[in-house]
Structure formats: structure tokens, C-alpha cells
C-alpha positions as CSV (number, residue, x, y, z in Angstrom):
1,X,-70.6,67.0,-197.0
2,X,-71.3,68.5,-193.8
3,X,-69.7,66.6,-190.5
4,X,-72.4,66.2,-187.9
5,X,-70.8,68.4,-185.0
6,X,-70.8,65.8,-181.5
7,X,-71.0,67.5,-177.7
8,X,-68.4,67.7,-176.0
9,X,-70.6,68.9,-173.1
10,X,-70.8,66.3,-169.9
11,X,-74.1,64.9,-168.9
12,X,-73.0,65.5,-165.6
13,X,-73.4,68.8,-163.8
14,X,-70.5,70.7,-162.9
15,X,-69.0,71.3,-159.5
16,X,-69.5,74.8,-159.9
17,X,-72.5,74.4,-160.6
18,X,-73.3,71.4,-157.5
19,X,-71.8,74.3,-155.3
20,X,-73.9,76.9,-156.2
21,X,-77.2,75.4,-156.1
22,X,-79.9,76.3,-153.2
23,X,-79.7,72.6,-151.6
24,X,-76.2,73.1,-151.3
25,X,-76.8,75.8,-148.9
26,X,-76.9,73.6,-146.5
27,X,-73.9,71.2,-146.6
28,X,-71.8,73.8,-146.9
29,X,-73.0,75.4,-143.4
30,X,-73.4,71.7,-141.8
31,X,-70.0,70.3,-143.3
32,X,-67.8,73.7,-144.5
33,X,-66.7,74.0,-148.4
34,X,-63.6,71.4,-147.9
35,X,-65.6,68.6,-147.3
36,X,-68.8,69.4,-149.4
37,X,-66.6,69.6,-152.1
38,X,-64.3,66.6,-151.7
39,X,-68.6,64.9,-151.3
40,X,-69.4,66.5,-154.8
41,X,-66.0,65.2,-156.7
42,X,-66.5,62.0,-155.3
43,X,-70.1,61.2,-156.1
44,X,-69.4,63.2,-159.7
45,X,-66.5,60.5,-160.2
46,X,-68.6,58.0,-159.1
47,X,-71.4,59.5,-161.9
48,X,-69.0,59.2,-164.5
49,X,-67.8,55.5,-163.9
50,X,-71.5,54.1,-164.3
51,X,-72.1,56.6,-167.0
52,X,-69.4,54.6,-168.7
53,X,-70.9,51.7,-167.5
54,X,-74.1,52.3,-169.6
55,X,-75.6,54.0,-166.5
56,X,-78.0,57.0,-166.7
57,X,-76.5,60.3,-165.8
58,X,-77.8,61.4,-162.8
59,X,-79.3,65.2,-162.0
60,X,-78.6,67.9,-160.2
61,X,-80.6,67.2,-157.1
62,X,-79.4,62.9,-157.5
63,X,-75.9,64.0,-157.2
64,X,-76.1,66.9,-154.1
65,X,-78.3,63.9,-152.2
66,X,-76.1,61.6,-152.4
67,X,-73.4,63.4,-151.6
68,X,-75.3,64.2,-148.3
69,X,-75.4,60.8,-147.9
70,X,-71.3,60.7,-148.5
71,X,-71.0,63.6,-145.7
72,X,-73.4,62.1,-143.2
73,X,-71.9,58.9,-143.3
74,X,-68.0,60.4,-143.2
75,X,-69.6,63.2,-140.1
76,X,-71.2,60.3,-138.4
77,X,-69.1,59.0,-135.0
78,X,-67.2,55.6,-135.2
79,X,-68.0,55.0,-131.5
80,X,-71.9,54.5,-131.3
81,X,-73.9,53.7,-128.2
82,X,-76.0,50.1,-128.5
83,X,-77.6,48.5,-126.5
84,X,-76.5,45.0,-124.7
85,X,-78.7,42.4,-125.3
86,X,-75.7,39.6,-125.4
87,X,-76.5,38.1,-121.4
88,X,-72.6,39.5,-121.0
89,X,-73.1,42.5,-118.3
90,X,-69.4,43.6,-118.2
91,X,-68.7,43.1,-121.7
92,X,-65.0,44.2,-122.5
93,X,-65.7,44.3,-126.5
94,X,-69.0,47.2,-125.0
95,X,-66.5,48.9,-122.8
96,X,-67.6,47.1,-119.8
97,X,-68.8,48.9,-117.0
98,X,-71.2,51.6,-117.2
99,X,-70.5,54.7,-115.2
100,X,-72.8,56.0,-113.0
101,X,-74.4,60.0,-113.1
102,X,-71.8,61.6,-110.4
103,X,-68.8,59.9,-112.4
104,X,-70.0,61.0,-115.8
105,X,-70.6,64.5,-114.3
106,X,-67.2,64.9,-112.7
107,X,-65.4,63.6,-115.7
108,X,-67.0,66.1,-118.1
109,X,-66.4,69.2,-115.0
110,X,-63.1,68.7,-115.5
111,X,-62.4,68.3,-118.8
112,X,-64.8,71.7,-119.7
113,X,-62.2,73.5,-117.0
114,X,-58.6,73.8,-115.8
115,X,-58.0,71.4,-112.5
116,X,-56.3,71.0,-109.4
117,X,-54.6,67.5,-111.6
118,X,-51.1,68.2,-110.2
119,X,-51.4,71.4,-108.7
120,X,-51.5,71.6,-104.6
121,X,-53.9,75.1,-103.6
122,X,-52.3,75.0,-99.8
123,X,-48.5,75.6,-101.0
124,X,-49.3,76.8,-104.4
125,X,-46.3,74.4,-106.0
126,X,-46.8,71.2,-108.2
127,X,-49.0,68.7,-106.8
128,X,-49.1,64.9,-107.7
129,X,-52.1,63.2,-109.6
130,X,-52.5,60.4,-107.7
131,X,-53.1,62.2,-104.1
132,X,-57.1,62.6,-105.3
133,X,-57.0,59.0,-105.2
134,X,-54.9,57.9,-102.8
135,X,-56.8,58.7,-99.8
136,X,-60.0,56.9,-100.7
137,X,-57.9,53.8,-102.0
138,X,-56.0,53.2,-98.7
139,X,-59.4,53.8,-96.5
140,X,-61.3,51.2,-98.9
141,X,-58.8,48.6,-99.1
142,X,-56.7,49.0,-95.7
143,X,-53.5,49.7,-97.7
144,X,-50.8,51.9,-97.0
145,X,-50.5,53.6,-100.2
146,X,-51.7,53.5,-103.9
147,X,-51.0,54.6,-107.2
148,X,-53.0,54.0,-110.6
149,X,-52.5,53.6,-114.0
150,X,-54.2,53.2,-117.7
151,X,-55.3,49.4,-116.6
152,X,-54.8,46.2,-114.6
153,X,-52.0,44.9,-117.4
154,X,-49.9,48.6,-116.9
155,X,-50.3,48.3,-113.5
156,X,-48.8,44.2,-113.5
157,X,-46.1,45.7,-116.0
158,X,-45.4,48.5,-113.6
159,X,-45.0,46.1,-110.9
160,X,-42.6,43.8,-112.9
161,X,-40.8,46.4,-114.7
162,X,-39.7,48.3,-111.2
163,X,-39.3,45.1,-108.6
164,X,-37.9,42.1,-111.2
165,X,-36.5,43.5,-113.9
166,X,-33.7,41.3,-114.9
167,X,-34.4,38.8,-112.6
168,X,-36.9,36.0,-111.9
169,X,-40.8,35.5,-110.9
170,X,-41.9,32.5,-110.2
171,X,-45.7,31.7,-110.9
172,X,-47.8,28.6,-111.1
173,X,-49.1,26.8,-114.2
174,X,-52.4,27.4,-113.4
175,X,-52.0,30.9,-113.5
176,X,-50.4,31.3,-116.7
177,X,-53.7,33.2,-118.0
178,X,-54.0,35.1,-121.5
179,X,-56.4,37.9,-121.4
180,X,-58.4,39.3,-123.9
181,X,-56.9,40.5,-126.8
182,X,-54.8,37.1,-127.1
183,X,-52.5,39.4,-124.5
184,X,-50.8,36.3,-122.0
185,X,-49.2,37.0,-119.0
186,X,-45.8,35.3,-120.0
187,X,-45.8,38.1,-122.8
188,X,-46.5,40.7,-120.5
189,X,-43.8,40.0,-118.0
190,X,-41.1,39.5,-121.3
191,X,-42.1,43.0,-121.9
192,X,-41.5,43.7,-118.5
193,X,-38.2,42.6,-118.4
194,X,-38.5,39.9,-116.0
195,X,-37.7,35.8,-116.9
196,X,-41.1,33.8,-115.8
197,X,-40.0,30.4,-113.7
198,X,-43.0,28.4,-113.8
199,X,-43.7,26.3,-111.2
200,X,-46.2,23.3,-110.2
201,X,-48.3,21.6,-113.0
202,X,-51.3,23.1,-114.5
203,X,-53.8,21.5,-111.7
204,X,-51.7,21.1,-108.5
205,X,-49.1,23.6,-107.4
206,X,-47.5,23.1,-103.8
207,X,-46.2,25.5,-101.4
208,X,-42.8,22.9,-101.8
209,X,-42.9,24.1,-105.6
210,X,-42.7,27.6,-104.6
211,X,-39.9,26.9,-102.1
212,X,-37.9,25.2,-104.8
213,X,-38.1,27.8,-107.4
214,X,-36.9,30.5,-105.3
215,X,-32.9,31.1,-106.0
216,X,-30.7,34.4,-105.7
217,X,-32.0,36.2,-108.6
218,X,-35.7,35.7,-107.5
219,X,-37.1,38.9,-107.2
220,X,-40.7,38.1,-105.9
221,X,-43.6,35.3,-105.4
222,X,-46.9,36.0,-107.7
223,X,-50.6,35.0,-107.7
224,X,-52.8,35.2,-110.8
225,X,-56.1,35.5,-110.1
226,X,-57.8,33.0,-112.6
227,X,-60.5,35.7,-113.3
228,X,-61.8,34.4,-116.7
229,X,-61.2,30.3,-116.2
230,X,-61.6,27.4,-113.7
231,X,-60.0,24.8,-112.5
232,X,-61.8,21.6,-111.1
233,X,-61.1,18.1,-110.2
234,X,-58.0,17.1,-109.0
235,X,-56.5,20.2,-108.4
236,X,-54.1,22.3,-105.5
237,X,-53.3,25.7,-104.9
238,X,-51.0,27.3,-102.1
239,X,-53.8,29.9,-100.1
240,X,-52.7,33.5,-100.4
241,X,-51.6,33.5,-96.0
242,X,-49.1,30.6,-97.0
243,X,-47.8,31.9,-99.9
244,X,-47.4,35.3,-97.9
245,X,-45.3,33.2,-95.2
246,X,-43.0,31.8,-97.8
247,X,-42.7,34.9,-99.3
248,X,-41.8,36.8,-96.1
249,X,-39.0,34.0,-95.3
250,X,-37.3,34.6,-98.4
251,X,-37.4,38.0,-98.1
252,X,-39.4,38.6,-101.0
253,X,-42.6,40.5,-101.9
254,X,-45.6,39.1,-102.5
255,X,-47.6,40.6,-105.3
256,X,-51.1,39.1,-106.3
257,X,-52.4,40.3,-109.6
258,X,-56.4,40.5,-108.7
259,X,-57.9,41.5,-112.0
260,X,-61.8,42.5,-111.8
261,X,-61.5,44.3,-108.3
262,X,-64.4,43.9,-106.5
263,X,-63.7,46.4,-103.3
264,X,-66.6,45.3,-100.9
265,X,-67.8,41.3,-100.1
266,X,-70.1,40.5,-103.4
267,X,-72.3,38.2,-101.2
268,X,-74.2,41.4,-99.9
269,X,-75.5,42.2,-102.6
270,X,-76.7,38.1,-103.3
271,X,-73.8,37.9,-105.7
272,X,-70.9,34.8,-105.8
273,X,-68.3,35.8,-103.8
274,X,-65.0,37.7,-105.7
275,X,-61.5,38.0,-103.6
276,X,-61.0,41.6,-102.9
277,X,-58.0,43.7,-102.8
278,X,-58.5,44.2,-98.5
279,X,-59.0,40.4,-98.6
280,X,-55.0,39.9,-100.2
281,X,-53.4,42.6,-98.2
282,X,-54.8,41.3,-95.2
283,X,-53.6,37.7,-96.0
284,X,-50.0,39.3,-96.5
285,X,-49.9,40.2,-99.7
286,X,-47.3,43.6,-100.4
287,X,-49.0,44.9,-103.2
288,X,-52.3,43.9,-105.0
289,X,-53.2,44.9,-108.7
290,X,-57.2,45.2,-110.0
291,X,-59.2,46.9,-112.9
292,X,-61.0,49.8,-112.1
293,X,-63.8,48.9,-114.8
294,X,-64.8,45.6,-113.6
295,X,-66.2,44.8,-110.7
296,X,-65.7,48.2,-109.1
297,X,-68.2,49.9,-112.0
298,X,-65.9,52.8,-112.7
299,X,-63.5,54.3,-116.0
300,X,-61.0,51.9,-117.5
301,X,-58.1,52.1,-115.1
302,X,-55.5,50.2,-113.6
303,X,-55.1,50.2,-109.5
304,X,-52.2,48.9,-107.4
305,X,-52.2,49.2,-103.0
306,X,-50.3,47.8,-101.2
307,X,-47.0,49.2,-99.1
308,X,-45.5,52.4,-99.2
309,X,-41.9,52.0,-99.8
310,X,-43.2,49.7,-102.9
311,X,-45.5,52.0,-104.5
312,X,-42.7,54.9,-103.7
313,X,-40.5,52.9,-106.3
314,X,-43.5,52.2,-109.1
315,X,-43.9,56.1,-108.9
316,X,-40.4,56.7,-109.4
317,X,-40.4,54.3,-112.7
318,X,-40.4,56.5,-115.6
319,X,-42.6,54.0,-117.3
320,X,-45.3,55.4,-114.9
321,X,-45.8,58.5,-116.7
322,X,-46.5,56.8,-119.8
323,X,-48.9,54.8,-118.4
324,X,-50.9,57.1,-116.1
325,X,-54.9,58.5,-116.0
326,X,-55.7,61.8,-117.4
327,X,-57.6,64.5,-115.6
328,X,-61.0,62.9,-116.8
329,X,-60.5,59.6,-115.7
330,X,-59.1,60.5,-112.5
331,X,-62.1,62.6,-111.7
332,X,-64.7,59.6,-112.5
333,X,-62.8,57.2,-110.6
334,X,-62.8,59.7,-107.4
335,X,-66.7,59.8,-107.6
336,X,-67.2,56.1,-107.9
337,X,-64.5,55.5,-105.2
338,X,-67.0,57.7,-102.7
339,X,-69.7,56.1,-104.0
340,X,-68.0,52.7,-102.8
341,X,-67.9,54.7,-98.7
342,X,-71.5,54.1,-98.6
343,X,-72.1,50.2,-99.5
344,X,-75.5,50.2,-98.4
345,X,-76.7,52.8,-101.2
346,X,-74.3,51.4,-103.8
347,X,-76.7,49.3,-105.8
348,X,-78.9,51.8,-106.1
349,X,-76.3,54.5,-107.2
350,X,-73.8,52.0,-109.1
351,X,-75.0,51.2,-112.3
352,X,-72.7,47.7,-113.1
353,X,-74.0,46.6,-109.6
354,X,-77.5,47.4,-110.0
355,X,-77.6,45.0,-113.6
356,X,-75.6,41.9,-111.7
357,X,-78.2,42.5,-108.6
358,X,-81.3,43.1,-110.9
359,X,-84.3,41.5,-109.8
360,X,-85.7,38.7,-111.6
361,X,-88.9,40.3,-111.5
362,X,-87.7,43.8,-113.0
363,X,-86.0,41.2,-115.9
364,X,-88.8,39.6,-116.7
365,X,-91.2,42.8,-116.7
366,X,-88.7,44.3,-119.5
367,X,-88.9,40.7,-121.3
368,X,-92.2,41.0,-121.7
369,X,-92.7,44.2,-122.8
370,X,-89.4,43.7,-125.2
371,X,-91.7,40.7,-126.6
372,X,-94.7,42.7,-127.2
373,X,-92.7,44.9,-129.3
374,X,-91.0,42.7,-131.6
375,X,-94.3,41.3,-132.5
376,X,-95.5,44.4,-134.3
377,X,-92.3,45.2,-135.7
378,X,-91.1,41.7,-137.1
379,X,-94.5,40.7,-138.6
380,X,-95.6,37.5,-139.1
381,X,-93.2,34.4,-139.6
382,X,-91.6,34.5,-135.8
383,X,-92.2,32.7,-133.1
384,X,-91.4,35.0,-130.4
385,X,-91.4,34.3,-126.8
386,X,-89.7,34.8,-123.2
387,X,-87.6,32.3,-121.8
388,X,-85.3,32.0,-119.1
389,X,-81.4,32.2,-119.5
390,X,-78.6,33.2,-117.7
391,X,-76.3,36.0,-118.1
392,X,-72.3,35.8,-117.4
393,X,-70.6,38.4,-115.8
394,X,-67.7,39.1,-117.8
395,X,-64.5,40.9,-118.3
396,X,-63.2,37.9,-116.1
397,X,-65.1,38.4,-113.4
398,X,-66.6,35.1,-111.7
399,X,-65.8,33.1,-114.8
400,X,-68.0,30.0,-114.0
401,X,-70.8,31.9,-112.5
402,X,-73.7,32.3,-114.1
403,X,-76.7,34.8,-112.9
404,X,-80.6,33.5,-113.2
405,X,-82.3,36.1,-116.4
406,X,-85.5,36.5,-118.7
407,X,-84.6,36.7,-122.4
408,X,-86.6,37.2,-125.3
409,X,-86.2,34.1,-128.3
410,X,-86.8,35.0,-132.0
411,X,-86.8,31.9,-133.8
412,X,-88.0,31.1,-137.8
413,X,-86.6,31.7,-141.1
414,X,-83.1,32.9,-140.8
415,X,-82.2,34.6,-137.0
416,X,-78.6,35.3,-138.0
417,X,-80.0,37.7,-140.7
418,X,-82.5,39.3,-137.8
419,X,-79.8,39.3,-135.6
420,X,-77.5,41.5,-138.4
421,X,-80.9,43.3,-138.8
422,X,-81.2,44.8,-135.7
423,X,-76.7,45.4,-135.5
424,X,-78.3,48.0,-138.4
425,X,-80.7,49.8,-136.8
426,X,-79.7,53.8,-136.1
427,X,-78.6,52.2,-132.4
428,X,-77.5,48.8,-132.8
429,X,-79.4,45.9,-131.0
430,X,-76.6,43.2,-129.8
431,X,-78.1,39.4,-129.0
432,X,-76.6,36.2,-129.5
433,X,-77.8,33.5,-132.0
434,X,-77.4,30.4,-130.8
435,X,-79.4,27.0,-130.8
436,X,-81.3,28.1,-133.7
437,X,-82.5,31.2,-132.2
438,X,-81.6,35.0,-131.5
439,X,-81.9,35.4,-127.8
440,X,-82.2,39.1,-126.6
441,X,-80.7,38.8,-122.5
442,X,-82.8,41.5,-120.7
443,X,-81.0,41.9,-117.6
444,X,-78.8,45.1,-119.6
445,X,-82.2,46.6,-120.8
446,X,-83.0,49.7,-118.8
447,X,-85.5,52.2,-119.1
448,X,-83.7,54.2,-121.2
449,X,-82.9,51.3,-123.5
450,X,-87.0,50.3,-123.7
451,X,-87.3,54.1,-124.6
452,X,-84.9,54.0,-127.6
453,X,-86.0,50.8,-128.8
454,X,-90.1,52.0,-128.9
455,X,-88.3,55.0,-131.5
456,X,-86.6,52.2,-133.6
457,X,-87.9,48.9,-133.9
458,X,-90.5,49.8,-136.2
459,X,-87.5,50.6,-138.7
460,X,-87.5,46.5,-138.7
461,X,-91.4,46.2,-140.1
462,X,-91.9,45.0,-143.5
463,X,-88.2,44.4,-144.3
464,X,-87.8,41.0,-146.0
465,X,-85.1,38.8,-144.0
């Protein structure tokens, strides 16, 4: 009897084979032959798992697409540009403040080239980084010297770590604040070495409390700017000119932890007013901490003014070179610093300030032409419309302020689903669902934005939600 002979050939194509097709040609220039071949075992293991599964074998040209798939999704950036719809200009989770052309420019100049980072041209010898700061920092705030670091919590850590280690810091209650990131400030002065002395109660803290708490191991008095809460009601807080005075009396320093960092009056520009660092040194304050991504539009960096002899010991920390800029970040916070000598052009050259001084007229003109859109692209089944709102600041920044905006409302069938819609689209579209609706804030929708969206939305039409 003759046995019937079985195949012991695969249904799937080999990887030899994958490799050496025409359409291959490609990947292997895009990608190189490591990765197109890692894509072809994958998706060939993948083949044989449903084949197992009762699946049909795929082809040749099946299995070298979707492994183009595999390699565009693996080649494709983790960090993607969107576009901020949420009514949250400074958003920290969206990297908060967008830099302006001349900070962008001089960031990339000197990463593309060697720099002058720590090199001096007069004497030819080892410079220091900070000097292409330092002069624009002490002419904008009045101080008489400043250093800067990776952000506002390094630079408060700094400050701890060189002037209370192993001794005490008195702070009030109500200024106990945790950040984002769950990161509090009682953690961050453990870290620092220091022991917290609280003082006062949550609402009322008197200049007596101060006075009381201060003992031989005392090291320094510390405000907290409550930058991303308020207090209201009954409620008492020692001004910064008092707390200065005690401060002095004790022979003590008095450090005020400032956070968003406005440099110039806010009220110019028809914005809620924001302390400013010039504001704390000239009530007394020794040294003065604030974010360089805030409220002063620039990179994510860390700023402390204040006196010489003080910021002579932070620099002489070790801890400071683990926490200082690179040559990029220097250079972008040097053009937005000169940007900041000219306040009368600085909304027009500033991008954060130009979104929190938008017009409501320039809001509503994007609205509407945001509305007219979505219509096309959604289809029937929404009610779309434009409605007034009101965007927040963010990144603790003028925490109970609220700024007068145009947004555009999706409502019907499911706008959790249309809001997870548009996270998908090749740039993601980021509003906020809420009261039965997805509302799309248009005061963070520029030009540039409208022109994107025109390219994309349509990828929206027809798709069941």
C-alpha cells in the first residue's frame, strides 16, 4: 500500500525569500537590514500563530506590508506635536510654554556647532555657563547675581541643600504645596537635607508664628508662592517686607520660592497681576527661585537671583553641576531673556504671552472657522456650535484666574469616543469632555494649527463613533 507523502513545506514564505523581493527594496534602504529583518520574523511568527489558529496563510506582499506597518510604527517618534484645544494655555502635561522663533533658532545654532558654553574668547581659559545669563537676569530683576538650573524644584533644592542642610526652615501651613507629579514641598526639602518646622495653621499664619519658630539651628525664613491654589475667607499671611524685617533681625535669609516667574507687571498686557522676582527682592527677599517655562515663555529651566555671596555658595554646591542647563537650553533662555528688554514688543514676539493676551475677537474668528470644519468632517448626528468658555492659565500660574474664550461644543451620541477620535488623528486633537459635551478651547489654535487641521479632519468623515 502506498503511504500518501504530506508537505513538509510552510505556507508561509521564507525570510529569504521576504528579503529578496522587489518591495523589500525599500525597507531595507528606509530602515537598514537589522530592523527589516527583526519586522519580517516578527510578522512571520505572527503568520504562524493564526495559521495555527485556523487562520489563512498570508502572501508574500500581506507579510512585507505589514511588516512596513511594524517598521513605521517602531521608526515613528514617541514625542508628537498636537495641538491644545484643552482651555489650559501653559499646560505642564504639553510642555507648557511655547518658544518663540529667535529661542528655537538659537537653541538649534548651538547644538549644530561647538560654543562659547564655558569657554571665555578674551583670556582664552575656561569660562563659566552661567555668565550668558547672568547679565540679563540681574538687569531684569534688579538682583545682584544669578545662577540657573534644570527647573524651579532644582533650583528650591539647591537653595536648601547649600543654606539649611541639617538644620531647620520654617514655612507656613498654607504654603505646604505639592506640585505636579504628586512632588510636595516637605519631600523636597527631606531630600534636601533640611528638617521643615511648620508654622501657623493652614489659613492664618502671623509674623508672631514666625518669631516663635525661629531657634539656633534655624537656618532661614521661606515663602511658597501658592501658585496652583487659593486661599479665601478667613485667612492671614505675614507680607513679604515683614517677613524680610524678621528675617533680617534674626540674621537669617529670606528665600521666597516664586514658581511661574512672571519678570514684568502682568497688568500691562490686561492680564491678573503675578508677583515678580524684582517685586520680592525689592521687598527684602535674599534670593528668589521661578520657572523659566511659565510665565516667562521660555525652555524648562530653573532661575534663582538674589545676592551675590548667596548664589557664590549654590555655585560652589557640587549638586549644581548635576542639576545645570545644557548648551541648548542656555541659548533659548538668552533669546527670550532679550526679548523680555523690550516689553512693549513682547506680546507680539512672545508666543505664551500672545495666547493669554489673545483677543477675544481673534478667538472667536478661529471658533468659527474650527465649527465650519467639523461640520463636514463629523457628518450628520452633532450638534455643533460656538460657545463661550474660559481658559486657565496653568502650570500654577494664577491658579483662580480664569481668562474670557470662544470654544467649539460637539455634543450627540458618544463625545468621549469623538474626543479619543480626534487623540488618533496623525496630529492629535486635545479637548476636554465635560458636561456632556467635547469642548475644543480656541484660544491655543493658531494659524498654523487651522492649517494642519484643514489636512486632517477629513480623516474623521464617515467613521462610525
Amino acid at each position: 500500500m502506498l503511504v500518501p507523502m504530506v508537505s513538509t513545506r510552510s505556507p508561509i514564505p521564507s525570510i529569504d525569500r521576504l528579503l529578496r523581493a522587489p518591495q523589500a527594496a525599500v525597507l531595507l534602504e528606509r530602515f537598514g537590514r537589522d530592523a527589516t529583518l527583526a519586522a519580517f520574523r516578527a510578522e512571520a511568527a505572527a503568520a504562524r500563530a493564526a495559521l495555527r489558529a485556523g487562520a489563512r496563510a498570508p502572501g508574500e506582499a500581506a507579510l512585507i506590508d505589514a511588516a512596513a506597518d511594524r517598521l513605521a510604527r517602531e521608526s515613528a517618534p514617541c514625542l508628537r506635536r498636537v495641538i491644545n484645544l484643552t482651555g489650559t494655555v501653559l499646560h505642564t502635561n504639553l510642555g507648557r510654554a511655547p518658544l518663540p522663533e529667535e529661542a528655537i533658532a538659537a537653541a538649534a545654532e548651538a547644538m549644530r556647532h561647538p560654543t562659547t558654553l564655558e569657554f571665555d574668547l578674551a583670556t582664552g581659559r575656561r569660562g563659566e555657563r552661567d555668565d550668558h545669563l547672568r547679565g540679563l537676569l540681574c538687569a531684569l530683576t534688579g538682583a545682584e547675581d544669578a545662577t540657573v538650573v534644570n527647573n524651579n524644584a532644582a533650583a528650591v533644592l539647591l537653595v536648601l541643600n547649600t543654606l539649611a542642610k541639617g538644620r531647620e526652615v520654617p514655612v507656613s501651613r498654607g504654603e505646604l504645596i505639592e506640585i505636579g507629579g504628586s512632588f510636595r514641598m516637605p519631600e523636597i526639602m527631606a531630600r534636601a537635607g533640611c528638617r521643615l518646622v511648620e508654622v501657623g495653621t493652614t489659613n492664618r499664619t502671623h509674623a508672631r508664628d514666625y518669631r516663635e519658630a525661629i531657634g539656633p539651628r534655624t537656618a532661614l525664613l521661606m515663602r511658597v508662592h501658592q501658585a496652583n491654589f487659593a486661599i479665601s475667607g478667613f485667612t492671614a499671611r505675614v507680607p513679604d517686607r515683614e517677613l524680610a524685617a524678621i528675617a533680617k533681625a534674626a540674621g537669617l535669609p529670606f528665600v521666597v520660592d516664586l514658581g511661574a516667574g512672571a519678570l514684568l507687571d502682568l497688568a500691562r498686557f490686561g492680564l491678573p497681576p503675578e508677583p515678580t522676582p524684582a517685586d520680592a527682592l525689592a521687598a527684602g527677599a535674599d534670593l528668589v527661585t521661578f520657572s523659566g517655562d511659565k510665565l516667562l515663555g521660555g525652555p524648562q529651566a530653573g532661575l534663582v537671583v538674589g545676592r551675590a555671596e548667596l548664589v557664590r555658595r549654590l555655585n560652589r554646591n557640587p549638586l549644581k553641576r548635576a542639576l545645570r542647563l545644557d548648551k541648548g537650553r542656555i541659548a533659548a533662555l538668552e533669546a527670550v531673556l532679550r526679548l523680555h528688554r523690550a516689553p512693549d514688543r513682547l506680546v507680539a514676539r512672545l508666543p505664551a504671552l500672545a495666547l493669554l493676551a489673545r483677543p477675544e475677537a481673534s478667538i472667536r474668528a478661529a471658533a468659527e472657522r474650527l465649527a465650519a470644519g467639523l461640520a463636514p468632517a463629523l457628518g450628520p448626528g452633532w450638534r455643533i456650535a460656538v460657545e463661550p468658555c474660559r481658559s486657565q492659565i496653568g502650570s500654577g500660574a494664577l491658579p483662580v484666574e480664569r481668562l474670557p474664550s470662544l470654544a467649539v461644543t460637539v455634543a450627540g451620541r458618544r463625545p468621549d469616543l469623538l474626543a479619543a477620535r480626534l487623540r488618533a488623528l496623525p496630529v492629535p486633537v486635545l479637548g476636554r469632555v465635560a458636561d456632556g459635551r467635547l469642548w475644543l478651547d480656541c484660544r491655543c489654535l493658531t494659524e498654523a494649527d487651522e492649517a494642519v487641521l484643514a489636512g486632517i479632519l477629513p480623516a474623521c468623515s464617515g467613521q462610525a463613533i
